[in-house]
MIZALO-798927 format. One record per residue (C-alpha): x, y, z. Coordinates in steps of 0.25 Angstrom, whole numbers, padded with zeros to 4 digits, always signed. Example, Ala and Ser with C-alpha at 12.3 -4.5 7.8 and 13.67 -1.06 7.14 Angstrom:
BEGIN
+0049-0018+0031/+0055-0004+0029/
***
This chain:
BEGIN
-0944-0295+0482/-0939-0299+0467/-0927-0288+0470/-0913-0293+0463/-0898-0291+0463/-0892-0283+0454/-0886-0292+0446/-0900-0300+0444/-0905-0286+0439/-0894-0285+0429/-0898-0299+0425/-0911-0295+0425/-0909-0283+0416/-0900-0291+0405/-0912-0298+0400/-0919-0285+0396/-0912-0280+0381/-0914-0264+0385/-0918-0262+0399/-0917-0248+0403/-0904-0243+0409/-0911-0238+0422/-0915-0251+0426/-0901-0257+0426/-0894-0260+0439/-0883-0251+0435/-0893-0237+0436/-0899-0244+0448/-0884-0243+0452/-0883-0230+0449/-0895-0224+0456/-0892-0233+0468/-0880-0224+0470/-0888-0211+0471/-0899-0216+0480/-0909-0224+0473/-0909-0240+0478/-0910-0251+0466/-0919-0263+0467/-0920-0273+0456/-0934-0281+0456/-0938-0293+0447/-0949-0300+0444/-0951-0310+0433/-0946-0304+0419/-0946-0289+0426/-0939-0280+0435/-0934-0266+0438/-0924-0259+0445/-0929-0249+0457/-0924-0239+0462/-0927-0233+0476/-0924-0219+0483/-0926-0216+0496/-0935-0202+0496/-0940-0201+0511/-0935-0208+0523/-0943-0223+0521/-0947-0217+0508/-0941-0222+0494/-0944-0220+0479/-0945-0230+0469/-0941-0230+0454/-0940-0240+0443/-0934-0233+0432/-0935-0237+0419/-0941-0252+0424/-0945-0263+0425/-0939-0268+0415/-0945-0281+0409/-0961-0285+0408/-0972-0290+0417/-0969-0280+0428/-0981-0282+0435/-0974-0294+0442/-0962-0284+0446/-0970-0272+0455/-0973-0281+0466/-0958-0284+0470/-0956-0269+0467/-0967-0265+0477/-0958-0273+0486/-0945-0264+0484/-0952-0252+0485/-0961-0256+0496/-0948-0261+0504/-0941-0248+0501/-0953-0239+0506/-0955-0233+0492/-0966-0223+0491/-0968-0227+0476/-0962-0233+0465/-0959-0227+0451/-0958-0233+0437/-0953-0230+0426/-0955-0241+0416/-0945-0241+0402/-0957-0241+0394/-0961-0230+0384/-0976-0226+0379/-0983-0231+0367/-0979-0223+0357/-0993-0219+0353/-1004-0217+0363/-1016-0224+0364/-1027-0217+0358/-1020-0203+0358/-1017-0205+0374/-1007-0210+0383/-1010-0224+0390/-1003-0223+0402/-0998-0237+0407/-0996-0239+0421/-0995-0252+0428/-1003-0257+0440/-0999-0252+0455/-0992-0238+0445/-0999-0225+0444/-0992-0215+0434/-0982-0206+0439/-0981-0191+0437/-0968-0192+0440/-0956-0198+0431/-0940-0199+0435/-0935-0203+0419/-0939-0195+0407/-0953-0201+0402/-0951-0196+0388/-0939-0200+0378/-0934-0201+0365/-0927-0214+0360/-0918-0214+0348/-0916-0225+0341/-0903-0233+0338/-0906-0243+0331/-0903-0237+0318/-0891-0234+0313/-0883-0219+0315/-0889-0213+0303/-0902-0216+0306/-0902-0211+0320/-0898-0199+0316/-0906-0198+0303/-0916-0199+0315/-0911-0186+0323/-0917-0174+0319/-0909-0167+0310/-0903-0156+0319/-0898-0166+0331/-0890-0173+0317/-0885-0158+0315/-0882-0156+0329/-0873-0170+0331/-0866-0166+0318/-0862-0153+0323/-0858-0157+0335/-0848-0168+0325/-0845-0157+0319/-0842-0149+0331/-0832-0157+0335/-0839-0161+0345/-0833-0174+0353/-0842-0185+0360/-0834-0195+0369/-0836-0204+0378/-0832-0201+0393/-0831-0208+0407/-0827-0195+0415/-0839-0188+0419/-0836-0174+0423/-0837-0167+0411/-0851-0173+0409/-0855-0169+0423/-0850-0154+0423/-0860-0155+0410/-0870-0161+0416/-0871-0151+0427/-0869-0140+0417/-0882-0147+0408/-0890-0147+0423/-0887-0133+0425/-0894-0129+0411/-0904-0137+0410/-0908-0135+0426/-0909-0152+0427/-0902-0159+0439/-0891-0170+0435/-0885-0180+0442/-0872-0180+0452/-0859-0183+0444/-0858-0197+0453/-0871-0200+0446/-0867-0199+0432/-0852-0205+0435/-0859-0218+0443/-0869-0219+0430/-0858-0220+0421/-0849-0228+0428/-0862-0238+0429/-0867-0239+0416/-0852-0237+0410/-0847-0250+0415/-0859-0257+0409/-0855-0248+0397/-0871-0242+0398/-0868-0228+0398/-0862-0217+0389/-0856-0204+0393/-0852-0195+0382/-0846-0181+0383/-0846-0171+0370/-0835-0163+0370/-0830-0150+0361/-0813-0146+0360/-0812-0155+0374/-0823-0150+0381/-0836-0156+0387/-0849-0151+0382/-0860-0162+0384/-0861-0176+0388/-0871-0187+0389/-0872-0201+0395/-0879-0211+0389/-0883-0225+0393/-0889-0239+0388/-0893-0253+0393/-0897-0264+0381/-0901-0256+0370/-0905-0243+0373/-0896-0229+0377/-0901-0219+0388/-0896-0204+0387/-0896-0201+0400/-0887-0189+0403/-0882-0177+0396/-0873-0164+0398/-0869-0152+0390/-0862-0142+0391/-0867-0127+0388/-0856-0124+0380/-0853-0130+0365/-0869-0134+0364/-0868-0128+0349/-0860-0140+0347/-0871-0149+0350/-0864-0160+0357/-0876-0167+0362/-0880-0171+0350/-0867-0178+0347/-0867-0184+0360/-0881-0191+0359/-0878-0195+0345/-0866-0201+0351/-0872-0207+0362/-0882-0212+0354/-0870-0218+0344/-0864-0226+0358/-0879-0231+0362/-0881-0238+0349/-0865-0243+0349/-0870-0250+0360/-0883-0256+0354/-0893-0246+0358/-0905-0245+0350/-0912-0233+0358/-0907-0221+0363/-0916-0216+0375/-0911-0198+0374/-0919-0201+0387/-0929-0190+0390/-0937-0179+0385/-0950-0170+0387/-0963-0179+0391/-0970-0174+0379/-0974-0182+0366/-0969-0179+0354/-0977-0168+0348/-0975-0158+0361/-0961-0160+0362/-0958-0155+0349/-0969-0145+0348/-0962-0139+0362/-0947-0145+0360/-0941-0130+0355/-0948-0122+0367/-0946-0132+0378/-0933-0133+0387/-0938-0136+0400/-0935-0150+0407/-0934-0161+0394/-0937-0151+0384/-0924-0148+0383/-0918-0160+0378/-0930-0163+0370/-0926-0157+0360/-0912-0161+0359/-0916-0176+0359/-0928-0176+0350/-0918-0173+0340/-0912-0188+0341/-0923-0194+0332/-0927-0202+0347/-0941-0207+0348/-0950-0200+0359/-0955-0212+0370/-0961-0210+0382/-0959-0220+0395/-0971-0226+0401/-0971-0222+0417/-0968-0216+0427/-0978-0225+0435/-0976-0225+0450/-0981-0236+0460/-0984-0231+0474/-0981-0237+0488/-0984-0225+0497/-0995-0218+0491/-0995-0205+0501/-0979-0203+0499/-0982-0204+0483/-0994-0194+0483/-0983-0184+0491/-0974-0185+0478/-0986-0183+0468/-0989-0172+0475/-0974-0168+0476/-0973-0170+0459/-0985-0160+0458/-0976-0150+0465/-0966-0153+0459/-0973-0151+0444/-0980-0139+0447/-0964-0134+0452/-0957-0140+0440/
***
């Protein structure tokens, strides 16, 4: 097998301008402390981080996350069929870091999917994003915002509204769990988020911000970046003071750190799988799942791009037909 150390993966990584952050040894890291094993492959001029999770007794899930990273990855599934074979994986998912042509081929989507893949129904990242652009300079990242997300960051300014840097992370967690509460989505243990930060902080990779009014807490986020681009991973808000639009102020700022730190694309990470049109014929009328923050973040001028994948690559094809059927069920529940 063409498995490496983690110090060879590092190495490995720094000859890559932007990799993606899920594909650095220091996620792996993270995940590896709540149940997922990491395995770095390489072949030739490629390679990808895996990450494996036990799901049955002598059954295991694999995932590649944003990965490979590099070209010619036909030469790398072979010495990734060896790890997943050795640790009794029923399939393998991928999720490449590869976005869709922006215009579809004659009207329809071409669906790309390598040899050995068939496409998946089922994705673990958000599939659909917007990106905004750093490159610019301030004003014209926000001449970019529609004009009420401009309003909304100036009132928060105006507001006296104060967005800080913070190490601590129990006043972003009490929000967190109060945002999971509203918006019925499931969060993460506060280990989760204090390992996260204490990983990508001493790489100086990760941002937490708090916004607070007279002295108190009202929102958060966390923020990360590898090369040249910045994730938004992670927010938190309070229900009271939201009149004083404090998110808004907090992605402006966050967006202000990412470009201090030579980012040139701002990924607001996640939005309704939809094109353009339906999302903002349905935005106003929608809050379910993503539609929520839709439209929130489409006012930060972002481009909409849609990731390539999920693809998935089976081992054991009995045990994969028992979770197709069990993400049918799942569906018609949802």
């Amino acid at each position: 097998m063409a498995t490496v150390s983690l110090s060879d993966w590092d190495d490995f990584l720094a000859r890559f301008p932007s990799p993606h952050i899920l594909q650095t040894s220091a996620w792996g890291s993270l995940k590896e402390d709540f149940g997922w094993q990491p395995t770095h492959v390489i072949a030739g001029q490629c390679g990808a981080q895996i990450l494996t999770k036990r799901v049955l007794p002598g059954v295991s899930f694999a995932y590649i996350p944003k990965g490979p990273v590099g070209e010619s990855w036909e030469q790398l599934w072979p010495a990734i069929d060896a790890v997943c074979r050795e640790k009794h994986c029923a399939f393998l998912k991928v999720e490449p870091d590869l976005f869709e042509a922006q215009e579809p081929i004659q009207g329809e989507r071409q669906p790309v999917v390598p040899a050995g893949f068939v496409p998946s129904a089922h994705g673990i990242q958000p599939q659909r994003t917007l990106l905004v652009d750093l490159t610019l300079d301030e004003a014209h990242i926000l001449g970019r915002m529609k004009q009420k997300t401009r309003y909304n960051i100036n009132l928060a300014l105006k507001k006296n509204v104060i967005v800080q840097p913070q190490v601590e992370l129990d006043a972003f967690y009490h929000l967190m769990k109060i945002t999971g509460q509203r918006d019925q989505f499931g969060i993460h243990s506060l280990a989760y988020y204090r390992r996260a930060c204490e990983l990508f902080h001493a790489r100086n990779q990760c941002l937490l911000l708090l916004a607070q009014y007279e002295g108190q807490p009202i929102s958060g986020l966390i923020a990360f970046r590898m090369g040249r681009r910045a994730w938004y991973f992670y927010g938190a808000s309070s229900d009271a003071q939201r009149d004083k639009m404090p998110n808004y102020l907090l992605q402006w700022e966050a967006m202000r750190w990412a470009k201090s730190q030579g980012c040139g694309q701002y990924d607001l990470w996640g939005v309704p799988d939809a094109d353009q049109a339906t999302l903002e014929a349905n935005f106003t009328t929608r809050s379910d799942g993503l539609w929520g923050v839709y439209r929130f973040k489409r006012g930060f001028g972002g481009m909409l791009v849609r990731s390539l994948g999920p693809w998935d690559r089976i081992y054991n094809p009995m045990l994969y037909r028992l979770y197709s059927i069990w993400l049918r069920y799942r569906n018609v529940e949802a």
